[in-house]
C-alpha positions as CSV (number, residue, x, y, z in Angstrom):
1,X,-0.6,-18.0,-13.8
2,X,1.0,-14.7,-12.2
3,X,1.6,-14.2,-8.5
4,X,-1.6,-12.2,-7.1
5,X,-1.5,-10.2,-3.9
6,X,-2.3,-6.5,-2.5
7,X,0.0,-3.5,-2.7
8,X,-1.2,-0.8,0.3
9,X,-0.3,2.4,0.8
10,X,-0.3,3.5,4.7
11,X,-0.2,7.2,6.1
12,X,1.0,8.1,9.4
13,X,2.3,11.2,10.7
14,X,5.8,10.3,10.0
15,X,5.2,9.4,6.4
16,X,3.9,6.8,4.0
17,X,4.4,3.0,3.4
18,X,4.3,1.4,0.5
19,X,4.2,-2.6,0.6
20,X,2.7,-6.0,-0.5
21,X,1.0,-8.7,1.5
22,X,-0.9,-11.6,-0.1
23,X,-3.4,-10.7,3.5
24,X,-3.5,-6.8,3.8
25,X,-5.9,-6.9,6.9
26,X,-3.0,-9.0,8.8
27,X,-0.5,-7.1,7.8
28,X,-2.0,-3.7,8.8
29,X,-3.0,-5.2,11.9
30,X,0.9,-6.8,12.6
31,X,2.1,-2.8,11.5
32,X,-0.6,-1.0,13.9
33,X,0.1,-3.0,17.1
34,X,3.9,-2.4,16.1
35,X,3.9,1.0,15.6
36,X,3.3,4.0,18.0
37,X,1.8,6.2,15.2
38,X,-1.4,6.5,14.2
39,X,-1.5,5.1,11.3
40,X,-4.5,5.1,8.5
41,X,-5.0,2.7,5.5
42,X,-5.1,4.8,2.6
43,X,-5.4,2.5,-0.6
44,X,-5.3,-1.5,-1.0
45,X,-5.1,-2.6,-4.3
46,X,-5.2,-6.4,-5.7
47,X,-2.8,-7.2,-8.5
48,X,-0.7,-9.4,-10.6
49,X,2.7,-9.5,-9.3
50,X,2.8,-7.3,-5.8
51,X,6.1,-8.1,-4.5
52,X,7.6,-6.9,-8.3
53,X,5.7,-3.6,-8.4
54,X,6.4,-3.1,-4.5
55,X,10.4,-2.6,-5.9
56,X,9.3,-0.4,-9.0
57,X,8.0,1.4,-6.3
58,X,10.8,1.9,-3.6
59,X,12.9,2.5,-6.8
60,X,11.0,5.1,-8.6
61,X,10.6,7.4,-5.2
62,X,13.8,6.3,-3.5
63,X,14.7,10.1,-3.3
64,X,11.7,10.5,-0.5
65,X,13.0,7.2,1.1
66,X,12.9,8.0,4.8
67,X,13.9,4.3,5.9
68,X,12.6,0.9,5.1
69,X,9.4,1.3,3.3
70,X,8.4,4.7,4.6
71,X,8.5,7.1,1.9
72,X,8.1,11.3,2.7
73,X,5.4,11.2,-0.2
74,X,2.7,13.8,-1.3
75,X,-1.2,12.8,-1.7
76,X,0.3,13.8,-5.6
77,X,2.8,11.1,-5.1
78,X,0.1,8.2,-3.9
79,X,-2.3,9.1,-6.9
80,X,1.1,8.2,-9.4
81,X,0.9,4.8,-7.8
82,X,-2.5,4.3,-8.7
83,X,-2.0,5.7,-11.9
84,X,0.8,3.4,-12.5
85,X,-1.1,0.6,-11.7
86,X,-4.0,1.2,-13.7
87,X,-2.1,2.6,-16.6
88,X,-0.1,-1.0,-17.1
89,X,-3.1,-3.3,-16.2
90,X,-2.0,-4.7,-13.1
91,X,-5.7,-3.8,-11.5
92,X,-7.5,-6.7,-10.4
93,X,-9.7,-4.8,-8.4
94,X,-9.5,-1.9,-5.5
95,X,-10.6,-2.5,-2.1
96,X,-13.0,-0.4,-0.6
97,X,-11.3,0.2,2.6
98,X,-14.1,1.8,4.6
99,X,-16.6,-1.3,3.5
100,X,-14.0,-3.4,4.4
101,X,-13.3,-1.6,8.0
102,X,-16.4,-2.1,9.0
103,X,-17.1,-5.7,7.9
104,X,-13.6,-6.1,10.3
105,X,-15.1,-4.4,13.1
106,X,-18.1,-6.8,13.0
């Protein structure tokens, strides 16, 4: 059986994340109280092998690397990830991110 886990994509005002985490709500959390951004959860996605298509990723936009796993990406450049991911079927399912919010604030 492959590795499962969530790739998320994070917007702040000094760019993008891309990353994995086999528990996207702790991670988010551990970035937010790190960070001095705002920062805003922009897609979750659970899939086969996260850690795998987290380097596909850093490779295929290393041009808009702006350090670490902040990328200077477009809204164009987050719908190729999703693209990406549905177009190989590595979908297991996409988190509704607002639902889930909400049920955290509960």
């Amino acid at each position: 059986m492959k590795e499962e886990g969530f790739i998320y994509v994070i917007r702040s005002s000094a760019g993008f994340k891309i990353g994995n985490a086999t528990n996207y709500k702790s991670r988010y959390t551990n970035i937010s109280v790190a960070s001095t951004l705002e920062l805003d959860l922009v897609k979750v996605y659970r899939v086969e092998e996260p850690l795998k298509m987290e380097k596909k990723y850093t490779k295929y936009f290393i041009k808009s690397i702006l350090g670490g796993e902040w990328f200077d990406l477009t809204e164009s450049d987050v719908d190729l990830i999703n693209g990406f991911i549905r177009l190989n079927n590595l979908l297991l399912y996409e988190v509704d991110i607002q639902k889930d919010i909400r049920l955290m604030l509960i």
